[in-house]
DRENPA-3360 file (N, C-alpha, C; in nm, 2 decimals, always signed):
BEGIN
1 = XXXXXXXX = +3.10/+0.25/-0.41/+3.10/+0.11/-0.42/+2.98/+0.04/-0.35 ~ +2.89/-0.04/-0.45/+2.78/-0.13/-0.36/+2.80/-0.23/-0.32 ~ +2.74/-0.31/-0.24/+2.78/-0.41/-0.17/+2.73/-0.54/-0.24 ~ +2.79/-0.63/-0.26/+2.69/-0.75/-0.36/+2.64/-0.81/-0.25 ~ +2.51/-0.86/-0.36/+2.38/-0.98/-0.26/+2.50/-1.09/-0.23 ~ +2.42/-1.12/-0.10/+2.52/-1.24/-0.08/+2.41/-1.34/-0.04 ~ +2.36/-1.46/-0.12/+2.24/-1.52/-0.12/+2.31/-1.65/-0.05 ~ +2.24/-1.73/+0.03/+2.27/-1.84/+0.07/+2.23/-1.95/-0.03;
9 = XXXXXXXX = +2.30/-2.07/-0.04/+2.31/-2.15/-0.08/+2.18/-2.21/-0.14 ~ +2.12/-2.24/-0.05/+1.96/-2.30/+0.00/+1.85/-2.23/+0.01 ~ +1.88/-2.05/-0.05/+1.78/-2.02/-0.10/+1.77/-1.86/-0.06 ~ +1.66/-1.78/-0.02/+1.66/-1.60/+0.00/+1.71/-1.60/+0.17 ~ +1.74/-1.47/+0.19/+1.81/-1.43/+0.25/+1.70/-1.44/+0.37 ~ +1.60/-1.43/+0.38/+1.45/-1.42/+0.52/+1.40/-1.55/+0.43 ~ +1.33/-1.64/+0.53/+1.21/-1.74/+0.46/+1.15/-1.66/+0.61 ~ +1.02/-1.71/+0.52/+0.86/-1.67/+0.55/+0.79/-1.78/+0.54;
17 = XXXXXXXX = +0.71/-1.84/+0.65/+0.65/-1.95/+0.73/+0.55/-1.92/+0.72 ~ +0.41/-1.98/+0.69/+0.26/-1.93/+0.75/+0.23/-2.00/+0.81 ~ +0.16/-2.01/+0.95/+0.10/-2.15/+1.01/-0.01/-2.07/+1.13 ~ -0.11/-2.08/+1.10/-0.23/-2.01/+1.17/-0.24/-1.94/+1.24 ~ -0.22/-1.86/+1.14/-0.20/-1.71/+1.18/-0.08/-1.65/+1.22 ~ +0.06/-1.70/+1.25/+0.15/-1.69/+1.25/+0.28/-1.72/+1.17 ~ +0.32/-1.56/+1.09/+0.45/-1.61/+1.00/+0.56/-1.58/+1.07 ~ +0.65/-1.67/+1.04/+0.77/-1.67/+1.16/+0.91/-1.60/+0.99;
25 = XXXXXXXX = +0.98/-1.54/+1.04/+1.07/-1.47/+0.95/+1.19/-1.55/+0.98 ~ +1.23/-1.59/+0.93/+1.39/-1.68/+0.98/+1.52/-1.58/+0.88 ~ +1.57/-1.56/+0.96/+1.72/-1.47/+0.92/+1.80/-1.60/+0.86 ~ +1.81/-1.59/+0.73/+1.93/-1.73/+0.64/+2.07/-1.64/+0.59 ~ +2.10/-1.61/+0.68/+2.27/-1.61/+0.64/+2.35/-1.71/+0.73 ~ +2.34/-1.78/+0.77/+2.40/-1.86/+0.87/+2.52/-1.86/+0.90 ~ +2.61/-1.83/+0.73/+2.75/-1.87/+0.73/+2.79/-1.76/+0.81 ~ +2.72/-1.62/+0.81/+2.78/-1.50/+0.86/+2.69/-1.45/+0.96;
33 = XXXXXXXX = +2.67/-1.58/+1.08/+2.59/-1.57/+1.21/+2.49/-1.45/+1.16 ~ +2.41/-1.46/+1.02/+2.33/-1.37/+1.02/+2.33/-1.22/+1.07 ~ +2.49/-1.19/+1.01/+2.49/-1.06/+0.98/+2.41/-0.92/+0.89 ~ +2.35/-0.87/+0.96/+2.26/-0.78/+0.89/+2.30/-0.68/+0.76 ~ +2.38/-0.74/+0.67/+2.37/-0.68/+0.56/+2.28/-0.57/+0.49 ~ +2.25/-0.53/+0.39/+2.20/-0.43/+0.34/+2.10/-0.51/+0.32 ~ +2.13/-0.60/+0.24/+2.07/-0.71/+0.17/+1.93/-0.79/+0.25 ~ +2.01/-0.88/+0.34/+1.92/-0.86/+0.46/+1.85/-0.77/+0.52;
41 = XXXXXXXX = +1.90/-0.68/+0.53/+1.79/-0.60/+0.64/+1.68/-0.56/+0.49 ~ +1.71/-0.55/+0.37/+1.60/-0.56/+0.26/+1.50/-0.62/+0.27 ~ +1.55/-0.72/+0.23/+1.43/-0.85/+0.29/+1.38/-0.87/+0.32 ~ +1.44/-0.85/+0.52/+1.35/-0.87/+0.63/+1.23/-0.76/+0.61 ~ +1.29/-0.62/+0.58/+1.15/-0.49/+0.61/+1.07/-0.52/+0.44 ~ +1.12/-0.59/+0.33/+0.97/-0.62/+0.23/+0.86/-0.71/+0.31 ~ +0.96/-0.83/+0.35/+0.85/-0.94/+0.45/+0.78/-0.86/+0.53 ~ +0.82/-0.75/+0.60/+0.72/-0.66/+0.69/+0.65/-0.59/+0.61;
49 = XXXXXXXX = +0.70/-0.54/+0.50/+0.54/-0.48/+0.43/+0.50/-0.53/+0.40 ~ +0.50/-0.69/+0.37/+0.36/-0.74/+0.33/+0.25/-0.79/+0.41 ~ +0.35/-0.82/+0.52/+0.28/-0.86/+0.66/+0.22/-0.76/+0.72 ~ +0.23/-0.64/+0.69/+0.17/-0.50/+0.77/+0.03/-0.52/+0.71 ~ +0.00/-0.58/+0.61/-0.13/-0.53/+0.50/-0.20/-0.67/+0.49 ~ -0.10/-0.82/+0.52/-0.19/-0.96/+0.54/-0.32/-0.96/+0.69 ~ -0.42/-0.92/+0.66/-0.52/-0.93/+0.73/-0.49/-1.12/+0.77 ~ -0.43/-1.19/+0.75/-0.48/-1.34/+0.78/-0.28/-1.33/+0.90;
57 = XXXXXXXX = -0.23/-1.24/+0.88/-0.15/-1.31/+1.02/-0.15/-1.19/+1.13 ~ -0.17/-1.25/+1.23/-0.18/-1.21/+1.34/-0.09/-1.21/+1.43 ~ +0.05/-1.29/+1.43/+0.16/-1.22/+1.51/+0.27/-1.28/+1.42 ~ +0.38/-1.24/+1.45/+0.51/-1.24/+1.39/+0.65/-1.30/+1.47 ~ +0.67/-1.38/+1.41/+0.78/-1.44/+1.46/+0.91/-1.42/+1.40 ~ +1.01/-1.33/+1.49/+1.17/-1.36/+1.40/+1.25/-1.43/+1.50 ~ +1.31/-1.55/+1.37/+1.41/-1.62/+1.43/+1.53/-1.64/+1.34 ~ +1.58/-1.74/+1.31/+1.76/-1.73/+1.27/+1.79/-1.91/+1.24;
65 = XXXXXXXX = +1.85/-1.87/+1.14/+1.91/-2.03/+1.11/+2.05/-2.02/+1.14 ~ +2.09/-2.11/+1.15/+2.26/-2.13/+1.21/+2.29/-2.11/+1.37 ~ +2.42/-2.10/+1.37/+2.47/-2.12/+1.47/+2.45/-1.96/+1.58 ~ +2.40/-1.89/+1.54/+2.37/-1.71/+1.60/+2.26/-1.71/+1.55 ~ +2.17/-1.64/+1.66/+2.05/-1.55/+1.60/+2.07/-1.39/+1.53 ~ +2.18/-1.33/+1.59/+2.23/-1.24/+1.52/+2.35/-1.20/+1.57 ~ +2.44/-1.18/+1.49/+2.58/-1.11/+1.52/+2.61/-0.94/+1.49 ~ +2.53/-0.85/+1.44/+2.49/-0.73/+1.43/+2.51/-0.68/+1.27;
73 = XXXXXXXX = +2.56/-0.59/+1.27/+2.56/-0.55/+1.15/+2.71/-0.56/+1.02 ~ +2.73/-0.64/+0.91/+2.86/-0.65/+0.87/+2.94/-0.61/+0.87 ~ +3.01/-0.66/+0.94/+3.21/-0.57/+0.93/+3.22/-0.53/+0.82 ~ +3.25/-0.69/+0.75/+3.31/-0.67/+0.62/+3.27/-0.62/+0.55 ~ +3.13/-0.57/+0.53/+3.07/-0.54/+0.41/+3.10/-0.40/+0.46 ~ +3.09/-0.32/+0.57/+3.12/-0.22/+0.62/+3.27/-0.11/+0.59 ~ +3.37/-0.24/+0.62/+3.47/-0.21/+0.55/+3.52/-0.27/+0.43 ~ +3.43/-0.26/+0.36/+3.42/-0.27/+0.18/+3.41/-0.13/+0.13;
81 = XXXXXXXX = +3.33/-0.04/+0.23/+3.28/+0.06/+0.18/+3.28/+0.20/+0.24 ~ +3.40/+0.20/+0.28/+3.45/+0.32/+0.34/+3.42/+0.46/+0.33 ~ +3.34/+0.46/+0.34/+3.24/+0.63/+0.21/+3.15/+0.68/+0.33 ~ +3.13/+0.79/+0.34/+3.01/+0.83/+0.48/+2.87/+0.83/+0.41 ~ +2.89/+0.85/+0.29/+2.76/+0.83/+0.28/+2.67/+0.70/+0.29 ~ +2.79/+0.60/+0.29/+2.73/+0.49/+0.21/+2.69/+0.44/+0.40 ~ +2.77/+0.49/+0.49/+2.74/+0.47/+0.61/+2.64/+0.51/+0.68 ~ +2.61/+0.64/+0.62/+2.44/+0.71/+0.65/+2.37/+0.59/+0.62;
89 = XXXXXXXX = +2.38/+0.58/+0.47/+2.28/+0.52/+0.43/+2.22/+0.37/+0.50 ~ +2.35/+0.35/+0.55/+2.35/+0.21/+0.62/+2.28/+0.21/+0.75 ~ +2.31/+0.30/+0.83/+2.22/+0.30/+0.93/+2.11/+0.35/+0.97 ~ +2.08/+0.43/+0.84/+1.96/+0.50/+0.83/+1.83/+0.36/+0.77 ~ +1.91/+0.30/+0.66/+1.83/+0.15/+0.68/+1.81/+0.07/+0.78 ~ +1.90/+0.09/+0.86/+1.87/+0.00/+1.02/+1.79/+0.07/+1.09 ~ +1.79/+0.20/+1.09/+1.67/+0.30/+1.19/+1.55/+0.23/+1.16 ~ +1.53/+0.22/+1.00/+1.39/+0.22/+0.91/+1.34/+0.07/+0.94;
97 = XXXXXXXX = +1.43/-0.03/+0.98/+1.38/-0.14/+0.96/+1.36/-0.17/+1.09 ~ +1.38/-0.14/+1.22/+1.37/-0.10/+1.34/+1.19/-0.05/+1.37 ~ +1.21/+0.09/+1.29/+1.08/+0.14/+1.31/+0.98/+0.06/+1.27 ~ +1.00/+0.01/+1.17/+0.90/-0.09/+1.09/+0.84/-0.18/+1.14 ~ +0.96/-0.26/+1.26/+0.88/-0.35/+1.35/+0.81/-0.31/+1.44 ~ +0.82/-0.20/+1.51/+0.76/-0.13/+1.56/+0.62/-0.08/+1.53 ~ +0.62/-0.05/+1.41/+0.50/+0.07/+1.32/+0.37/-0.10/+1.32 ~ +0.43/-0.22/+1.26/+0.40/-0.33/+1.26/+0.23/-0.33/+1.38;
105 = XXXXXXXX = +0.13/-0.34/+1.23/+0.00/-0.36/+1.35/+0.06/-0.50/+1.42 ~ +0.10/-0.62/+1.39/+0.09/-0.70/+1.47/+0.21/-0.75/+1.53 ~ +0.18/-0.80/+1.67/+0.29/-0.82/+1.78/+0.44/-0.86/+1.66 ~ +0.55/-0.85/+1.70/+0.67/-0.92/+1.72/+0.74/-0.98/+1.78 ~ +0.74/-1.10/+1.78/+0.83/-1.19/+1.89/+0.94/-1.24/+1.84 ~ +1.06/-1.20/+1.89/+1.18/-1.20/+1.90/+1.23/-1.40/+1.95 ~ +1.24/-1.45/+1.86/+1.29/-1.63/+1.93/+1.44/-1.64/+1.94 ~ +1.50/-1.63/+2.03/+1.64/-1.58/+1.98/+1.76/-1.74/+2.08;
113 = XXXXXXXX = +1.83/-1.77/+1.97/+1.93/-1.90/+2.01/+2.05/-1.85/+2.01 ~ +2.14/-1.92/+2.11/+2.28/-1.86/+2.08/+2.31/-1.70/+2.08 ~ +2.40/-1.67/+2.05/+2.42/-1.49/+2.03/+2.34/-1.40/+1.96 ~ +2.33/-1.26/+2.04/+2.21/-1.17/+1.95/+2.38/-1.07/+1.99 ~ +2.41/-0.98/+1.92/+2.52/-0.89/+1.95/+2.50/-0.73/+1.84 ~ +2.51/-0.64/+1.93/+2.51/-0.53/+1.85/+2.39/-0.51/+1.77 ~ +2.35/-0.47/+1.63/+2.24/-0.47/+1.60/+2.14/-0.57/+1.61 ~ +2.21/-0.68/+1.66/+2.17/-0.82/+1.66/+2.04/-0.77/+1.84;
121 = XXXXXXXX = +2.13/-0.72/+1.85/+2.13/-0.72/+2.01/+1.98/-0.59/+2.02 ~ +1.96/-0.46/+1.95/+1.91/-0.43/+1.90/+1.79/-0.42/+1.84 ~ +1.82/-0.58/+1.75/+1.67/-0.63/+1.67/+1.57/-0.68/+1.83 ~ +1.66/-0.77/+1.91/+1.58/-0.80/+2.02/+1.51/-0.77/+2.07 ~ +1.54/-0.61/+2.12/+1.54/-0.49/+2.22/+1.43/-0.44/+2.11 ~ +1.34/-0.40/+1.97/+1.31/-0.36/+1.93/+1.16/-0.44/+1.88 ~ +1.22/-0.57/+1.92/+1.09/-0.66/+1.89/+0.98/-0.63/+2.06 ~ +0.84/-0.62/+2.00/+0.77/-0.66/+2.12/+0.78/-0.72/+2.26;
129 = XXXXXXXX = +0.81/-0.85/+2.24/+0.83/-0.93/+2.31/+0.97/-1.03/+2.26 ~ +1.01/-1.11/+2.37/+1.17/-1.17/+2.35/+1.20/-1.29/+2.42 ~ +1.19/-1.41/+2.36/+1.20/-1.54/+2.46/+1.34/-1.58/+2.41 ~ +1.39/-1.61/+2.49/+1.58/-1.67/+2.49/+1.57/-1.77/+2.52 ~ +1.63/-1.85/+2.45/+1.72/-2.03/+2.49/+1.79/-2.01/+2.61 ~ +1.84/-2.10/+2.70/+1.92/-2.10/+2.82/+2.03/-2.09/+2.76 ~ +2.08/-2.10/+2.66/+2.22/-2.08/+2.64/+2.26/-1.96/+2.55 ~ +2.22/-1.84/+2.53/+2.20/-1.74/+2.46/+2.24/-1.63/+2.50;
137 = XXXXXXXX = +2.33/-1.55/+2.47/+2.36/-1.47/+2.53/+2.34/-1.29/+2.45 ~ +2.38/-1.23/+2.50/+2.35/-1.05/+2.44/+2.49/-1.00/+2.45 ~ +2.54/-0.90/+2.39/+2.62/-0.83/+2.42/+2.61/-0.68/+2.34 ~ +2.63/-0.56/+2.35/+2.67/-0.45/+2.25/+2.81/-0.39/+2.27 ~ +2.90/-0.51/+2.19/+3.04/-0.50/+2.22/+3.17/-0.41/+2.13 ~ +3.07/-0.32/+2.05/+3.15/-0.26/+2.00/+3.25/-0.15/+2.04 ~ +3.29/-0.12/+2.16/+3.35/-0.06/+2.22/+3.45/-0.11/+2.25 ~ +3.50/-0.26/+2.20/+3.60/-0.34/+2.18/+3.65/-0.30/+2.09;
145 = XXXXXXXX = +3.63/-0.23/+1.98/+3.71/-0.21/+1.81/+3.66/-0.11/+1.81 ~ +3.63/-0.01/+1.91/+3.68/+0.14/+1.86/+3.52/+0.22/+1.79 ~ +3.41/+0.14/+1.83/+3.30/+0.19/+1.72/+3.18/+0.15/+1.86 ~ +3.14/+0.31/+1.93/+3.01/+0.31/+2.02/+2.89/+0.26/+1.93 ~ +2.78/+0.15/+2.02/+2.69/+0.09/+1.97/+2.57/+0.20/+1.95 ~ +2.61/+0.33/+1.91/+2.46/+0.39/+1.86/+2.35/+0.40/+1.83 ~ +2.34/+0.32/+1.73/+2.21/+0.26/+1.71/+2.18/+0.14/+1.79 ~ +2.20/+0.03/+1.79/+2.16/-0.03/+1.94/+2.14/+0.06/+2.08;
153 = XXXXXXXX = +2.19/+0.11/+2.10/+2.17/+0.19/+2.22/+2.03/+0.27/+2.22 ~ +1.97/+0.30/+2.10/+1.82/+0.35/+2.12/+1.72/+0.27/+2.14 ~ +1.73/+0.14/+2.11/+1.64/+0.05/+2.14/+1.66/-0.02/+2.32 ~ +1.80/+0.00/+2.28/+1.85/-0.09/+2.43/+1.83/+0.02/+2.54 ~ +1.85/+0.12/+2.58/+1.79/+0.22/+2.64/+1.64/+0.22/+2.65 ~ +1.58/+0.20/+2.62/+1.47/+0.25/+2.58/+1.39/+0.05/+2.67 ~ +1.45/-0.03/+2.68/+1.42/-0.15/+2.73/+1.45/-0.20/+2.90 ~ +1.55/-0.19/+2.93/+1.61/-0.19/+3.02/+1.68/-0.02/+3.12;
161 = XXXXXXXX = +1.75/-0.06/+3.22/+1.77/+0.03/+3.32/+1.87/+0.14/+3.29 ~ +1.89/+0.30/+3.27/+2.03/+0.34/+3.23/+2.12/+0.28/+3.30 ~ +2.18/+0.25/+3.43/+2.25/+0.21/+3.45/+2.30/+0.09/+3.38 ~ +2.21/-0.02/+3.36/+2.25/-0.11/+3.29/+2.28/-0.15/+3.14 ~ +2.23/-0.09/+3.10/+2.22/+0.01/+2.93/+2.38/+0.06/+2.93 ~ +2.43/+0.12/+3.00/+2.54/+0.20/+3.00/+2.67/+0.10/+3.02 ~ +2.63/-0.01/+3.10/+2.73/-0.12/+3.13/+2.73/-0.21/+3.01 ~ +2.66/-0.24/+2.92/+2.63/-0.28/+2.82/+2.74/-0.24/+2.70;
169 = XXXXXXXX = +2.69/-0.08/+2.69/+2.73/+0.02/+2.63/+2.92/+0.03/+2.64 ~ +2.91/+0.08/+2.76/+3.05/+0.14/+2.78/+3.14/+0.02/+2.80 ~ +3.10/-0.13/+2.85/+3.20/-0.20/+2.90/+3.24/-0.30/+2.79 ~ +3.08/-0.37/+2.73/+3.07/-0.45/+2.65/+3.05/-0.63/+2.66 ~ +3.04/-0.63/+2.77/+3.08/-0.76/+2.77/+2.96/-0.85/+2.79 ~ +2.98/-0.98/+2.76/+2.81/-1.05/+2.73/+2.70/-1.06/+2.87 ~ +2.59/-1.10/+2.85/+2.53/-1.07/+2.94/+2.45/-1.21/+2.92 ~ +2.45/-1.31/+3.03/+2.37/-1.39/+2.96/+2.24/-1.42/+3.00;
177 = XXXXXXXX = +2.15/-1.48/+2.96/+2.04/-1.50/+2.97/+1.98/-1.50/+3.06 ~ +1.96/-1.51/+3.15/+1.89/-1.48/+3.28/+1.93/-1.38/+3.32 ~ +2.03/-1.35/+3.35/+2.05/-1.14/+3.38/+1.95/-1.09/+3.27 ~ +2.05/-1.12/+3.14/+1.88/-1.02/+3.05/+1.72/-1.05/+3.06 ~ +1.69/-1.11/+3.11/+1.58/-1.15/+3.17/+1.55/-1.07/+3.29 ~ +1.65/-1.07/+3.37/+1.65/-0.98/+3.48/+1.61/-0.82/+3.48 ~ +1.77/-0.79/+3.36/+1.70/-0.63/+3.36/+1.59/-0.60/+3.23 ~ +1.56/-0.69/+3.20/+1.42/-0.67/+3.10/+1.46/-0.66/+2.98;
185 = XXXXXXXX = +1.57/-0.67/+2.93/+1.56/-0.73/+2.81/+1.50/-0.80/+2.71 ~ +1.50/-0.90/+2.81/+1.39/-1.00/+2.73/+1.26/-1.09/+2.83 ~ +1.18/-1.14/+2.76/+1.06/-1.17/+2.87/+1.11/-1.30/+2.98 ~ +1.18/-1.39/+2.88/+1.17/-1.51/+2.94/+1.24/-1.62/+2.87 ~ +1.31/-1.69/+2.99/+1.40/-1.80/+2.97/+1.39/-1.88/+2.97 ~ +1.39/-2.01/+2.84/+1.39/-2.19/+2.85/+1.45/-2.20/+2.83 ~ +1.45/-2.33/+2.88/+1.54/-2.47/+2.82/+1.55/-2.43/+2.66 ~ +1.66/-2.44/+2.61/+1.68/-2.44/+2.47/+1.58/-2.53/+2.39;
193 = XXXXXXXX = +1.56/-2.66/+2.43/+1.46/-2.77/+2.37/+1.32/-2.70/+2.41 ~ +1.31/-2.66/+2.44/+1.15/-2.56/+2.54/+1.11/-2.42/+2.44 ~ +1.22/-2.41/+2.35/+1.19/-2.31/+2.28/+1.10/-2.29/+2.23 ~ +1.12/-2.34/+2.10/+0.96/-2.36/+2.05/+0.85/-2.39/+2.10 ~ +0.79/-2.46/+2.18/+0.74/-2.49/+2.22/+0.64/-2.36/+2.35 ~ +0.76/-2.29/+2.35/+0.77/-2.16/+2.44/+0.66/-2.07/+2.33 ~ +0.74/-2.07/+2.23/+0.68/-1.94/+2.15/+0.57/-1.97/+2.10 ~ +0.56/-2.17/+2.03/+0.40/-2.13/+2.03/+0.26/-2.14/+2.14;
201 = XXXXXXXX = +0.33/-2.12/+2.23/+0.22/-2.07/+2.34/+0.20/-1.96/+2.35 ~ +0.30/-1.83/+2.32/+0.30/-1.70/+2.32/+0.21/-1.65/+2.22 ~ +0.24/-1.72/+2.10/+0.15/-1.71/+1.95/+0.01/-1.73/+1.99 ~ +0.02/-1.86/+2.03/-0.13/-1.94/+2.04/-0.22/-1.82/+2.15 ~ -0.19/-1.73/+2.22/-0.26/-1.62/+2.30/-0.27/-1.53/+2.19 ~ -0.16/-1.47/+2.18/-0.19/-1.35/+2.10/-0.31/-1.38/+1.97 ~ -0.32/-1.51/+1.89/-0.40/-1.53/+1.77/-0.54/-1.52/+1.83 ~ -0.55/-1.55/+1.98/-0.67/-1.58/+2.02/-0.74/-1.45/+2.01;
209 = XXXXXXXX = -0.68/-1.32/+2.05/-0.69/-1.20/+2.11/-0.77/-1.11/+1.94 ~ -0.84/-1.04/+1.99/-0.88/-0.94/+1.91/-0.75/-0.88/+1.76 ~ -0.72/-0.88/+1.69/-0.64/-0.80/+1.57/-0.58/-0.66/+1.58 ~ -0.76/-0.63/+1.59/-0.77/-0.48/+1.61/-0.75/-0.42/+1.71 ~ -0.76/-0.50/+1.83/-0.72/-0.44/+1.98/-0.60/-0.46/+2.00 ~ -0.52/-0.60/+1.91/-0.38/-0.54/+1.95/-0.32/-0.48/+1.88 ~ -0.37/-0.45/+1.74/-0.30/-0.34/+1.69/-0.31/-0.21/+1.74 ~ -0.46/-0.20/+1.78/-0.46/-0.03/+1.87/-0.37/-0.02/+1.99;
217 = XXXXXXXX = -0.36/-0.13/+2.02/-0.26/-0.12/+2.19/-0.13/-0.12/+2.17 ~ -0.10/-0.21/+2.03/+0.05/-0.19/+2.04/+0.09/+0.01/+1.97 ~ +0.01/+0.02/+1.88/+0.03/+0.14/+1.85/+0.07/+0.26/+1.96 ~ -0.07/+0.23/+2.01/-0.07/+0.36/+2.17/+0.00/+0.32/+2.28 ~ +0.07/+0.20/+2.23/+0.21/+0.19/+2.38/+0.31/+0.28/+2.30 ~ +0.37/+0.28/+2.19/+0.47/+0.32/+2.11/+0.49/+0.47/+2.15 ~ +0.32/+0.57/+2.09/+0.31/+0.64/+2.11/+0.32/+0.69/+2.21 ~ +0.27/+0.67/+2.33/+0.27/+0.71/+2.46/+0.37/+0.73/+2.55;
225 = XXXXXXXX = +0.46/+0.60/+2.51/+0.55/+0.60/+2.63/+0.67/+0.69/+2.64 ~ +0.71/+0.79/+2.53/+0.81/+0.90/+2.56/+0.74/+1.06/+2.57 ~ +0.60/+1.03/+2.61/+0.55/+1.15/+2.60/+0.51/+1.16/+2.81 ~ +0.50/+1.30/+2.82/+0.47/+1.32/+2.98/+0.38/+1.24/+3.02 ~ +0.35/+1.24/+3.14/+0.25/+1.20/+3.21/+0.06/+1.23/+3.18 ~ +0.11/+1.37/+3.19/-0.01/+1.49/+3.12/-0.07/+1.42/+2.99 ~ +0.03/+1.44/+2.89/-0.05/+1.40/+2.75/-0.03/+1.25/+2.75 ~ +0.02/+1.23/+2.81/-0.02/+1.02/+2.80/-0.16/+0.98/+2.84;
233 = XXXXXXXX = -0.18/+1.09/+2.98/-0.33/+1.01/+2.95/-0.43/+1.07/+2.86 ~ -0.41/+1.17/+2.80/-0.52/+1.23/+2.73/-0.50/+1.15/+2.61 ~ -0.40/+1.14/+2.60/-0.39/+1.03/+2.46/-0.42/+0.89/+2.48 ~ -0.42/+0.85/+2.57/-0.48/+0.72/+2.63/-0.60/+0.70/+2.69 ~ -0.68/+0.84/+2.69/-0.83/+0.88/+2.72/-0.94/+0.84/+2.56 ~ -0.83/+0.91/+2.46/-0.87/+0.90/+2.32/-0.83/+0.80/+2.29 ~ -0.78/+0.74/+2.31/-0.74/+0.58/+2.22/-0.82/+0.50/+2.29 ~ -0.86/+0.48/+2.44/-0.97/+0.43/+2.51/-1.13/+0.40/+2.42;
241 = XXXXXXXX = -1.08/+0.54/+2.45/-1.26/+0.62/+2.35/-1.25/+0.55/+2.27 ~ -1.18/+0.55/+2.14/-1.18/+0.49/+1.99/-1.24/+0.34/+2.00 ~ -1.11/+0.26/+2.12/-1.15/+0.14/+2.15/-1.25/+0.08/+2.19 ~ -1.37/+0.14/+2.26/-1.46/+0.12/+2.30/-1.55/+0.14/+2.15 ~ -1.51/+0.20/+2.12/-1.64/+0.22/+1.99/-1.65/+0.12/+1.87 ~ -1.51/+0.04/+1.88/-1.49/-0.06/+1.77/-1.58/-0.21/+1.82 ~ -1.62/-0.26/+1.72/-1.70/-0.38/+1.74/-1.63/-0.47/+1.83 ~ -1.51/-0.50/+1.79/-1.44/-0.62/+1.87/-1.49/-0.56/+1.99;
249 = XXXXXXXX = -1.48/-0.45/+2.10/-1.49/-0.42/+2.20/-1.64/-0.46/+2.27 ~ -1.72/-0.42/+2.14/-1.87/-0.46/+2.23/-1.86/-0.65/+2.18 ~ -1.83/-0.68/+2.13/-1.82/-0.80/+2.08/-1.78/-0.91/+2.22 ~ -1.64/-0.78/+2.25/-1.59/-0.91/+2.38/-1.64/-0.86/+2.52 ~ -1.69/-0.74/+2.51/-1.77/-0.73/+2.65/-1.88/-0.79/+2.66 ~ -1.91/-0.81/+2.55/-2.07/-0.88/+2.55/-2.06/-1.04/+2.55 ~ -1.94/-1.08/+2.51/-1.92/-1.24/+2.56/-1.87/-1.27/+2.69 ~ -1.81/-1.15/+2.74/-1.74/-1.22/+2.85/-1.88/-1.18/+2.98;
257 = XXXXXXXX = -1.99/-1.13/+2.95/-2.11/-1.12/+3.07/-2.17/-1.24/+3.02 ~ -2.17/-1.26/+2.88/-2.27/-1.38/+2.88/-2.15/-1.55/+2.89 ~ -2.05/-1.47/+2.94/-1.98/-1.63/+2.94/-1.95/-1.70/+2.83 ~ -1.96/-1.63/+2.71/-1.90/-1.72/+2.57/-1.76/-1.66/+2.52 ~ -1.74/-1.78/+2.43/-1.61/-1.71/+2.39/-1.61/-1.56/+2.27 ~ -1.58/-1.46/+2.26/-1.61/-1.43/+2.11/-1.59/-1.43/+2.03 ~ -1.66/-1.36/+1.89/-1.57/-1.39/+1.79/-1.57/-1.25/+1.74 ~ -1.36/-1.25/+1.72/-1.39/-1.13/+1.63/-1.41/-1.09/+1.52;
265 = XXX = -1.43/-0.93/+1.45/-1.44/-0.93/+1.36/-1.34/-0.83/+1.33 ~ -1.24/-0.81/+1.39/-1.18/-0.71/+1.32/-1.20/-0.59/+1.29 ~ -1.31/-0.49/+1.36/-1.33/-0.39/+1.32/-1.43/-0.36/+1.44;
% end
């Protein structure tokens, strides 16, 4: 049994924003706190392939219409479809859309209002970077209905402290915004009205910054950071190397002795 599109009223399931150099992805299921459907998570990872290969945007913004930024992944549609395979399949698309943001040359910023929960919780933990409204909270609460947050737990792990990961995990209960701030969750907490306003200062840096230097950086953070100590830096000796040899690099060493701004070129 497949799951039917469930299209919002007012239009596709992601809208896609351009505004100088920054497309911001807005999650539109609102009615179902932007539950991550099949359908949805569709969407969202085409919007990322096209964005992987737009040489004109330079960071990425996901945010959420309605009353949640995300509520995780569909119950209902979940128990619509009682089949193991169809449940591989389901969270094997969440792995992939995950990696994606990840694989993504350019940054991801997570804008997140109100509730992120479970995969919701997840997408946060998997984006780059993560600014939260003061009134917003986290939770990976599936341990309330009988179903460990597994796939959230590899991103959430992988962000914050085991201990705290584990309390998350095993207990469930929300955590709100300034604690996840605390154990690193996420970068940083405003005023709900401060939001925006938050993020495009985050953007407005990143657009400034070389393309290709943060694509190489975000790459060789990804890379690096579950490998030893040993081959981290050899691989951080060579990704060095590489970096130095790309134009942007002589570009911006050579503006910042002569005191100008640079300009890049991408290569």
């Amino acid at each position: 049994m497949t799951a039917q599109p469930q299209q919002q009223a007012n239009g596709a399931l992601v809208l896609r924003d351009d505004l100088g150099g920054v497309a911001t992805l807005t999650l539109n299921r609102p009615d179902q706190r932007n539950a991550l459907s099949a359908d949805l998570m569709s969407a969202l990872q085409a919007e990322l392939a096209a964005i992987a290969t737009d040489e004109t945007v330079r960071a990425v913004v996901i945010a959420a219409n309605g009353p949640a930024f995300c509520a995780g992944h569909d119950l209902k549609e979940m128990r619509a479809n009682p089949d193991e395979k169809y449940y591989q399949d389901l969270f094997g698309q969440c792995s992939r859309l995950m990696l994606a943001i990840t694989r993504l040359p350019q940054p991801v910023i997570a804008r997140i209002h109100a509730l992120a929960t479970a995969a919701g919780c997840q997408l946060v933990a998997t984006c780059d970077l993560a600014v939260a409204g003061r009134s917003a909270w986290f939770a990976t609460p599936g341990i309330h209905i009988g179903l460990f947050c597994s796939t959230p737990m590899v991103a959430l792990s992988r962000n914050v402290g085991r201990k705290q990961a584990m309390e998350m995990l095993l207990i469930g209960d929300r955590v709100e915004a300034e604690q996840a701030e605390r154990w690193g969750l996420i970068n940083k907490v405003v005023d709900d009205d401060k939001l925006d306003q938050e993020i495009a200062d985050i953007t407005a840096k990143l657009v400034s910054k070389s393309p290709l230097t943060l694509a190489i950086g975000k790459e060789a953070f990804y890379a690096q950071v579950d490998m030893d100590v040993e081959a981290a830096y050899a691989y951080a000796n060579q990704t060095m190397t590489r970096n130095m040899l790309a134009r942007d690099a002589e570009e911006g060493i050579d503006a910042f002795l002569e005191k100008r701004k640079p300009t890049w070129q991408g290569r």
